[in-house]
N, C-alpha and C positions, 0 to 999 in steps of 0.2 A: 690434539691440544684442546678442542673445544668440548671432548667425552673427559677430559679433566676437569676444565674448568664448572661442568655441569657437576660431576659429581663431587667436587669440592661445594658448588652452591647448597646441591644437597644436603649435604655433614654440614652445614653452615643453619640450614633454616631447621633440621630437625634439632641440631643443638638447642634453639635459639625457643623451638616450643618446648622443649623439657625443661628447659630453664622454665619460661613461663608458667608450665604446669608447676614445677615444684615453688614457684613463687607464690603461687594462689591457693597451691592445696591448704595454709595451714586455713583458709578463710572460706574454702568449701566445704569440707567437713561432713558430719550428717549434717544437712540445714535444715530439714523437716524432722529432726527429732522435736520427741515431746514426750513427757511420762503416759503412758496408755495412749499415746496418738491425739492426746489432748495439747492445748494451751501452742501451734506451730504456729510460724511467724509467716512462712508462706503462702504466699496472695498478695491483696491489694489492700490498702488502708488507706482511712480517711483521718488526718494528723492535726491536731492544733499544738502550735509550738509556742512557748511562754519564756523569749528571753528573761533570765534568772541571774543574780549578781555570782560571779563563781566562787566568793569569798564564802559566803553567808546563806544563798541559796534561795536568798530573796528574791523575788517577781523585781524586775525593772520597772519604771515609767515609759516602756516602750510597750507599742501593743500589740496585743498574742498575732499569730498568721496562722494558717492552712495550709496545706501539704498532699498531695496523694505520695504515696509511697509505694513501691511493687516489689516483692521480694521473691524473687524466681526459682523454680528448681535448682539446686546445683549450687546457690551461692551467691547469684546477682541480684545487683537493686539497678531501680529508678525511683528517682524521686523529681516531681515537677513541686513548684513552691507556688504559693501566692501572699508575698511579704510586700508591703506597700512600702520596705527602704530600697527596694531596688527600684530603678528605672524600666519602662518597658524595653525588653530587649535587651538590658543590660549583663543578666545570666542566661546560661544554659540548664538545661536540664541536668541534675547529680546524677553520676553513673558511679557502681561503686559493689563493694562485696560483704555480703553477711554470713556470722555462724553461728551455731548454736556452742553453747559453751557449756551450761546443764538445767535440768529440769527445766522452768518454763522462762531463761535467762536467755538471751541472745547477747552479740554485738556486730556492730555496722562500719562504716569504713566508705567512704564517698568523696568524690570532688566535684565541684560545681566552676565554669569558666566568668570570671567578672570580664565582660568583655568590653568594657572601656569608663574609666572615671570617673565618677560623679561628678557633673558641672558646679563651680564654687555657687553658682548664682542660687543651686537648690538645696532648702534645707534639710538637714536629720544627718544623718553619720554618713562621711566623704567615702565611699568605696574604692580604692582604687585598681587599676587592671589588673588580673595575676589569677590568684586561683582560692578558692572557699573549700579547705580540707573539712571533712563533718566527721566526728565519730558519736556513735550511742548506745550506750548499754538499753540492752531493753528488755521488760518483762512480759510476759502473753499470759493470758488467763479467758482463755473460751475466744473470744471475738472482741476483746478489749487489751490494751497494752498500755503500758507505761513507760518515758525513758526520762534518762536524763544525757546530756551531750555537751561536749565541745566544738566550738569551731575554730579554724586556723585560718586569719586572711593573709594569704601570701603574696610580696610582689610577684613581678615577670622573673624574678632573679629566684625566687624561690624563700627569699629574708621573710620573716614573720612582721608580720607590722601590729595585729591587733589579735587577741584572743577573747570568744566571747563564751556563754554558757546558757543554757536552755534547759528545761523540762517540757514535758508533753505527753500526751494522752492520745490513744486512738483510736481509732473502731474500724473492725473488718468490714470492708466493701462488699456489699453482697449482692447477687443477682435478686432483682423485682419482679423475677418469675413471668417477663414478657413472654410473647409467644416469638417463638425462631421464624 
């Protein structure tokens, strides 16, 4: 009974990563393509992000933030943020997946945790718990990139509450040639 019950767990967890895998493959892809091994998205970036009206494409009256961003072999990101409408502590760091789509074009795909409400007491836009879906086209050109993106703020339940839009610029993180 229990050399069943094991290989049935088996057939249960190897399903459950083929699943996985084919859920993620269309967003792994080549990720470090590039025309001649130029313009890859792969590495680390330093991001200024310029919420943008998503009608018209205008700059808001909100002001730009910073970003590092890490886009990993295979397909993953991270992105830690430093936007002065969140609270300290209030998100988590975006975990999330990229791919190359062609010549020096990418796109991205992230979620960030709002981990508790904006208190009414404090001003700027009320955030509340749930999740910050991010997506961005983006373009690479040597050590420089451009995007533009959406974001989804969702409750706990998963309902849309607000949709925002941004543009941004970035630059490859590069080593300062210290010594090891």
């Amino acid at each position: 009974m229990n050399s069943n019950l094991r290989r049935t767990c088996s057939v249960v967890v190897v399903l459950v990563l083929v699943l996985a895998g084919a859920l993620v493959q269309p967003f792994g892809g080549n990720a470090t393509a590039g025309p001649n091994g130029e313009g890859t998205l792969q590495g680390t970036w330093r991001v200024q992000v310029t919420p943008i009206n998503c009608q018209t494409g205008a700059p808001l009256p909100i002001p730009s933030f910073s970003a590092l961003d890490s886009y990993a072999s295979g397909g993953t990101l991270t992105e830690v943020v430093n936007a002065a409408a969140f609270l300290p502590g209030q998100v988590t760091p975006g975990l999330g997946v990229w791919s190359h789509t062609q010549a020096n074009a990418y796109k991205a795909v992230w979620e960030v945790f709002i981990l508790f409400d904006t208190p009414p007491a404090v001003p700027g836009f009320p955030f509340k718990r749930g999740v910050q879906r991010l997506m961005r086209d983006i373009e690479v050109h040597g050590d420089q990139m451009t995007f533009n993106g959406t974001s989804q703020f969702l409750d706990t339940n998963g309902n849309v509450l607000a949709v925002a839009c941004a543009s941004g610029t970035g630059t490859r993180f590069e080593d300062v040639g210290g010594e090891d």
